[in-house]
PAVEX-211759 format. One line per field, with one value per residue: residue in one letter; x, y negated, z of N, C-alpha, C in turn. Coordinates in Angstrom, 2 decimals. Layout:
PAVEX-211759
res = A,... $
n_px = X,... $
n_py = Y,... $
n_pz = Z,... $
ca_px = X,... $
ca_py = Y,... $
ca_pz = Z,... $
c_px = X,... $
c_py = Y,... $
c_pz = Z,... $
This chain:
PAVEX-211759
res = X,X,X,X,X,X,X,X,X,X,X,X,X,X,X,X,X,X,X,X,X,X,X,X,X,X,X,X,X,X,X,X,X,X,X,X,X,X,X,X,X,X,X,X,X,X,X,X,X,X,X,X,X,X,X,X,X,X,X,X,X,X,X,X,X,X,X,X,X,X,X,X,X,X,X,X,X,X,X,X,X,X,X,X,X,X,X,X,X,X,X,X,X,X,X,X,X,X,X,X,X,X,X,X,X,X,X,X,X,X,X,X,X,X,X,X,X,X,X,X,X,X,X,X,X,X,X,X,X,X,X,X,X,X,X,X,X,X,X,X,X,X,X,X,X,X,X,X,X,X,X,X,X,X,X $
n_px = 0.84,0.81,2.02,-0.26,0.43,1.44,4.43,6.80,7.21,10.14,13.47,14.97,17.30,19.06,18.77,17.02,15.18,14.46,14.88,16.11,15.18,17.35,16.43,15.73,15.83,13.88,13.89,11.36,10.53,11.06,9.35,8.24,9.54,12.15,12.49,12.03,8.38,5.94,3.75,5.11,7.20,5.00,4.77,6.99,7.03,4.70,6.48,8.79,7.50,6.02,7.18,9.19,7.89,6.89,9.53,10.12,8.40,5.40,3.91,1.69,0.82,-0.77,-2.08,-2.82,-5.40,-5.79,-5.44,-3.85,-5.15,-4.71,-5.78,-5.27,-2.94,0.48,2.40,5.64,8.16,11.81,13.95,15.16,14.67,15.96,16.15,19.64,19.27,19.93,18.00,17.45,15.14,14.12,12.03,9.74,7.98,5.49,2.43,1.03,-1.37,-4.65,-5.77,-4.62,-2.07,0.59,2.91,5.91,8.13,11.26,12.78,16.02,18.07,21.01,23.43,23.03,22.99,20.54,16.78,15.18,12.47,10.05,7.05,3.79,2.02,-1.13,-2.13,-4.61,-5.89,-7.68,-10.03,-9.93,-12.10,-14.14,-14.01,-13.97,-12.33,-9.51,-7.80,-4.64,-2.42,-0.17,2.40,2.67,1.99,4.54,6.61,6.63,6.62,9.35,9.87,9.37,9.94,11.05,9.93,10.42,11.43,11.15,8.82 $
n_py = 1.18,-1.84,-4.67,-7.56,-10.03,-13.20,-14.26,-16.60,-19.65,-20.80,-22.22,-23.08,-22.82,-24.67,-23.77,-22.79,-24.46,-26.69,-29.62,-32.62,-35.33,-38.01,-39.87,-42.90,-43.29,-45.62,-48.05,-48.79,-46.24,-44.86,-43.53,-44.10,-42.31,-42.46,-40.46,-39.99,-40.80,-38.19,-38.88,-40.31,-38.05,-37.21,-38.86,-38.91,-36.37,-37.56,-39.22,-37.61,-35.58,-37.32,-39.43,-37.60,-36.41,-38.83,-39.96,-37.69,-38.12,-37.18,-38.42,-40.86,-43.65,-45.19,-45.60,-42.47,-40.29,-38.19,-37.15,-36.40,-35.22,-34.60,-31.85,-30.40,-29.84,-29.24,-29.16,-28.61,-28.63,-28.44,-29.82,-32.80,-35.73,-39.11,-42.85,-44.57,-42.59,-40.73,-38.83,-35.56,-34.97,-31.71,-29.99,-27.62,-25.65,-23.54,-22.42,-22.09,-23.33,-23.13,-25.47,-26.57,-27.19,-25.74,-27.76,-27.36,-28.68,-29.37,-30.73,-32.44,-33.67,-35.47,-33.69,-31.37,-28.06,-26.79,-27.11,-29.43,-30.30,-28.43,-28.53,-28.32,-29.43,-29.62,-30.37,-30.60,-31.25,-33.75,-35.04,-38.40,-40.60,-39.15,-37.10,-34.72,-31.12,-30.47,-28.69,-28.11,-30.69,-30.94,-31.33,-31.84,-29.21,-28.21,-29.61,-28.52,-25.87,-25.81,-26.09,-24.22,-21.20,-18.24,-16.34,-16.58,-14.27,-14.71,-16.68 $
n_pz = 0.00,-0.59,0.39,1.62,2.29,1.01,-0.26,0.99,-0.61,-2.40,-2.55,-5.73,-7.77,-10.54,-13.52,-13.67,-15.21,-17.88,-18.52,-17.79,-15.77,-14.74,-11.54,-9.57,-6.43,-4.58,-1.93,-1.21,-1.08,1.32,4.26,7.86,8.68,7.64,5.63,2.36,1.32,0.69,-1.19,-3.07,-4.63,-6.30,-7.94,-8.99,-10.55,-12.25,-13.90,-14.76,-16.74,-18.45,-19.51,-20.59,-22.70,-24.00,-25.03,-26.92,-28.83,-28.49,-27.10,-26.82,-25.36,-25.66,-28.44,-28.84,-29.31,-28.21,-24.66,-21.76,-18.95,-15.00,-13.66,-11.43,-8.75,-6.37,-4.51,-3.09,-0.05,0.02,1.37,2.55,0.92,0.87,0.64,-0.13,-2.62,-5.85,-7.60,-9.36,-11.80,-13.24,-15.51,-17.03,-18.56,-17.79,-18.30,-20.95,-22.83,-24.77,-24.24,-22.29,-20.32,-17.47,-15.93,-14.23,-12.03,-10.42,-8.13,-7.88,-5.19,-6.35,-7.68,-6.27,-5.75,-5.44,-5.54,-3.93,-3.38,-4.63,-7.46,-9.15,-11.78,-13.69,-16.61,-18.56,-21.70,-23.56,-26.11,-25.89,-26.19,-25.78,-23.83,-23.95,-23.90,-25.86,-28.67,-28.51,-29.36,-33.01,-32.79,-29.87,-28.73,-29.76,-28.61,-25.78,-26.11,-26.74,-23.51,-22.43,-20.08,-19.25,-15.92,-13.31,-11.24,-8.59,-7.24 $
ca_px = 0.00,1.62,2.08,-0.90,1.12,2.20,5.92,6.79,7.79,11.97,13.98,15.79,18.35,19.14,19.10,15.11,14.29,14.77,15.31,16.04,16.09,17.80,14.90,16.72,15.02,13.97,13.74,10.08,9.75,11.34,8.46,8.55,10.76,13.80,12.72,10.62,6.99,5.15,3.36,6.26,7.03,4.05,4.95,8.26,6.30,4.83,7.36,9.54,6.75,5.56,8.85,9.85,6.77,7.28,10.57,9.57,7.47,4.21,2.89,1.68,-0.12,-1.72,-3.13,-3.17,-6.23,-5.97,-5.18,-3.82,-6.23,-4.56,-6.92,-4.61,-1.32,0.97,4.06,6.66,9.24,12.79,15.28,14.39,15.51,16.35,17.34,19.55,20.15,19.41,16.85,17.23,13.70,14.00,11.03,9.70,6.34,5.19,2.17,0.67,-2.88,-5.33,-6.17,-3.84,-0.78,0.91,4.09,6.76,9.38,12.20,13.72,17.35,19.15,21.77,24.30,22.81,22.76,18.99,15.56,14.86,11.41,9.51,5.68,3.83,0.39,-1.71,-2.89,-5.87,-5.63,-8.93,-10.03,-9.99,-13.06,-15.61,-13.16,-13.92,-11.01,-9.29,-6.34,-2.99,-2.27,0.95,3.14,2.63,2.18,5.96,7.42,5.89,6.99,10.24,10.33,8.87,10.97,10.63,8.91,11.33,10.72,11.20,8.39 $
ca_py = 0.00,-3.65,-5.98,-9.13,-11.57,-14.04,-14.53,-18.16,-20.79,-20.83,-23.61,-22.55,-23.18,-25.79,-23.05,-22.77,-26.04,-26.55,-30.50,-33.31,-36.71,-38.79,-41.14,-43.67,-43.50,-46.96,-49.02,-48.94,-44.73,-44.26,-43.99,-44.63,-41.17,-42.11,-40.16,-40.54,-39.87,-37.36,-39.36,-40.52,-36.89,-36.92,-39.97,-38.73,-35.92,-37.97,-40.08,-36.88,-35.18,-38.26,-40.12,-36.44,-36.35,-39.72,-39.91,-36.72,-38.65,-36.23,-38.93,-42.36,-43.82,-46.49,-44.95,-41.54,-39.64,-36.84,-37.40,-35.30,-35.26,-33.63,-30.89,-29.56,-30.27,-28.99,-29.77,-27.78,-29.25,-27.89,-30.67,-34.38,-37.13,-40.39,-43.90,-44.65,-41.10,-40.32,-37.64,-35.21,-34.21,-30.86,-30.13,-26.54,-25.52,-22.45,-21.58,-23.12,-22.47,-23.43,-26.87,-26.98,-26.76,-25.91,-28.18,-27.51,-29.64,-29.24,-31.84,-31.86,-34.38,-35.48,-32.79,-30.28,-26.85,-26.55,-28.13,-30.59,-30.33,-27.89,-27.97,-27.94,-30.04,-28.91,-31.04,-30.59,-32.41,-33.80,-36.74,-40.05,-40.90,-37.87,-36.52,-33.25,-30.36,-30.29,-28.13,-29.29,-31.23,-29.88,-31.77,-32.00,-28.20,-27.86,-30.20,-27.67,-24.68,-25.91,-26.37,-23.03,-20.22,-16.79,-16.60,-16.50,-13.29,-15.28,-18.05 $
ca_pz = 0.00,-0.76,1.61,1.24,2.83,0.18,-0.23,1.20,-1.73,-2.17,-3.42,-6.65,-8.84,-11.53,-14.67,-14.32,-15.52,-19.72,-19.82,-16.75,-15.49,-13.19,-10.78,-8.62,-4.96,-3.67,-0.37,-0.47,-0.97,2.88,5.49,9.31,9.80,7.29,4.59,0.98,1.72,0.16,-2.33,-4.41,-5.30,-7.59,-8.97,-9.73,-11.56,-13.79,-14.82,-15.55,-17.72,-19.18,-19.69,-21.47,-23.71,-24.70,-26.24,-27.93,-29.65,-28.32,-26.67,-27.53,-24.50,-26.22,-29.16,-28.72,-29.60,-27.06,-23.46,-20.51,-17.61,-13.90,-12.64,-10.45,-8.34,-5.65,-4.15,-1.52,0.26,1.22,1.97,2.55,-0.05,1.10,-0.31,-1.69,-3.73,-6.70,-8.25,-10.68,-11.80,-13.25,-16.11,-17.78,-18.65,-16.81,-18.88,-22.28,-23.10,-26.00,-24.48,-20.83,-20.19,-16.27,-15.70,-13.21,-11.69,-9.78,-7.76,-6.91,-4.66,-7.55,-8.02,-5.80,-6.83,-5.03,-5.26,-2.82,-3.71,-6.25,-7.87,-10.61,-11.89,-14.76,-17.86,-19.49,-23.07,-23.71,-26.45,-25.29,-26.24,-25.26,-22.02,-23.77,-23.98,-27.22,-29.03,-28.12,-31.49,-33.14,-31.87,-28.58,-28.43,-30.21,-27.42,-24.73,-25.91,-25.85,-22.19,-21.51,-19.62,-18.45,-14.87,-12.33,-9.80,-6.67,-7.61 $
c_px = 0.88,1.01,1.19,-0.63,2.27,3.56,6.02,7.18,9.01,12.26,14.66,16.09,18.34,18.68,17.77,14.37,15.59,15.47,15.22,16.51,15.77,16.58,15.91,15.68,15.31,13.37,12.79,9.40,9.64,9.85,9.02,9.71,12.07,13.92,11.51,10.01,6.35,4.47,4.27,6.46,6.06,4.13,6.11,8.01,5.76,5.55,7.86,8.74,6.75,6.49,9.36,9.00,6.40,8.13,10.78,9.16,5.99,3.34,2.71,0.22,-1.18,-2.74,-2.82,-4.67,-6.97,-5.07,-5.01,-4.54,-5.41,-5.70,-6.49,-2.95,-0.91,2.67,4.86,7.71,10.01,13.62,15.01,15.60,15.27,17.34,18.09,19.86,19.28,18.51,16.89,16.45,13.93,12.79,10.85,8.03,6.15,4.06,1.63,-0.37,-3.87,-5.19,-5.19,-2.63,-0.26,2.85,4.99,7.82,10.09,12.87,14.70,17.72,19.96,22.82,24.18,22.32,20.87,18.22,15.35,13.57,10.49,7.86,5.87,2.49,0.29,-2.86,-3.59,-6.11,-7.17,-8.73,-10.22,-11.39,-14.04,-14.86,-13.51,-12.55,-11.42,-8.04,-5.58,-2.69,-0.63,1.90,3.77,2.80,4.21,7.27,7.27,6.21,8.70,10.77,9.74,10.07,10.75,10.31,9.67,10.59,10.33,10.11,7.18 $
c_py = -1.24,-4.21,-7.59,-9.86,-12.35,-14.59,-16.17,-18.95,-20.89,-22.02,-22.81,-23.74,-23.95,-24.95,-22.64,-23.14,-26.44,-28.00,-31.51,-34.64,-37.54,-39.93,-41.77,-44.11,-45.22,-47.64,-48.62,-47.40,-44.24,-44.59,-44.20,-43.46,-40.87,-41.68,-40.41,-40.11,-39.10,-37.37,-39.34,-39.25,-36.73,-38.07,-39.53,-37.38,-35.91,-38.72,-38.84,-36.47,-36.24,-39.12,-38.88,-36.70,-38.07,-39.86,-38.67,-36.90,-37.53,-37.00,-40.34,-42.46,-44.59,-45.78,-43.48,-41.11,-38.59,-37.07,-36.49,-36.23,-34.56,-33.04,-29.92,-30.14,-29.13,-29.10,-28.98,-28.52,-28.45,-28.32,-32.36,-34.86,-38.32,-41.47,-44.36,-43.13,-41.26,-38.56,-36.76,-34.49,-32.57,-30.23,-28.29,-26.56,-24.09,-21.68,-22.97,-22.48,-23.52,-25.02,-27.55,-26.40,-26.89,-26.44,-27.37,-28.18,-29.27,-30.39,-31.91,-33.35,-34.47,-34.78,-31.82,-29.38,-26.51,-27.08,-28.49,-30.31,-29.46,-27.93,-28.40,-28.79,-29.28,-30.18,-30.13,-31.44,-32.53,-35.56,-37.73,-40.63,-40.23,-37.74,-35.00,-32.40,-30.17,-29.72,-29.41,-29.62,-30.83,-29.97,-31.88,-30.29,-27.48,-28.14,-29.02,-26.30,-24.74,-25.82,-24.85,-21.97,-19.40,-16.90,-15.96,-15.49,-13.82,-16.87,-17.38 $
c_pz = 0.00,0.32,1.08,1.29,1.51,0.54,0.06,0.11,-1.14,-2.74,-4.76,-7.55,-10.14,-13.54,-14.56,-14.80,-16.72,-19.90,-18.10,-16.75,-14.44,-13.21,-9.56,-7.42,-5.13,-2.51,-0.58,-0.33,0.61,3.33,6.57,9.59,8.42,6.52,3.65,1.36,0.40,-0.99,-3.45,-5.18,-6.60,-8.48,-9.43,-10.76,-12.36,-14.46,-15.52,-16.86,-18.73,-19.50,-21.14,-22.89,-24.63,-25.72,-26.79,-28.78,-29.62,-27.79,-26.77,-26.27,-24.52,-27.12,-29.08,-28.72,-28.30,-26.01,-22.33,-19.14,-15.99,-13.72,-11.92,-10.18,-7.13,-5.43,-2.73,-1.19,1.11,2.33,1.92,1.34,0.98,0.33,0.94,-2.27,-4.93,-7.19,-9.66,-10.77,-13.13,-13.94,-16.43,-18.00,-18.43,-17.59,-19.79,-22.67,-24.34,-25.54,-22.93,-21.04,-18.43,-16.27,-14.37,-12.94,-10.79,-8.96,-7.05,-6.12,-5.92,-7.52,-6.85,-6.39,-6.64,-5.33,-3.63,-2.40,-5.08,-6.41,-9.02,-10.28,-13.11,-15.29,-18.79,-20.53,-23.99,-25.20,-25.46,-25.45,-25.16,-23.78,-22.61,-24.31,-25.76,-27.29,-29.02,-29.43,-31.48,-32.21,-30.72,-28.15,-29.04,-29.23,-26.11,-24.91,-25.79,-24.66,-21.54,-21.17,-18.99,-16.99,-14.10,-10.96,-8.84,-6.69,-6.69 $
């Protein structure tokens, strides 16, 4: 009989994550206990994605047609960040589906071999107009399989 008890979330290694970039902590991320709060993290999640998918040219925020929606997040924490350091966000795409796609990120301290911080959100690519789900247009689905990578045992 297997054991039910879900394996705890690990930090891992820099060679999981396809494409990365440096986020420069600032003064106003610290909270009252010294280190970045909790929030920022997800902001540093979408910059990476959306920063990536930009100069890809997959995404055009202005006119774009078809729009990613969040309908899902989560975030683990191993090792605090604090400013000033720098961030290296850590990108892949985990799974890729007709009209969603599940991100993951990595976040290292800057030249640490670990994550600092690891999750993942999930876009739903809907028109802009309607809000209803639409195929990932080519493009955008070409950028995305790029970043995809075999499914790490220890996840």
């Amino acid at each position: 009989m297997s054991d039910p008890t879900p394996t705890a979330p690990q930090a891992e290694p820099r060679d999981g994550y396809r494409a990365f970039r440096t986020i420069s902590t600032r003064w106003m991320d610290n909270d009252a206990y010294g280190h970045v709060n909790n929030v920022v993290y997800y902001s540093w999640f979408d910059t990476a994605v959306n920063a990536h998918l930009i100069e890809q040219g997959a995404l055009d925020i202005h006119d774009s047609p078809v729009i990613g929606l969040v309908v899902e997040t989560q975030c683990n924490y191993f090792a605090s960040v604090e400013f000033p350091q720098a961030v290296e966000a850590g990108l892949r795409v985990a799974r890729l589906g007709k009209s969603s796609v599940r991100y993951e990120v990595g976040l290292f301290v800057q030249g640490e071999p670990m994550t600092a911080a690891k999750g993942h959100f999930v876009h739903v690519y809907v028109d802009r107009e309607t809000r209803r789900p639409v195929p990932l247009p080519a493009k955008l689905k070409s950028v995305l399989e790029a970043l995809q990578c075999p499914m790490p045992s220890a996840r």
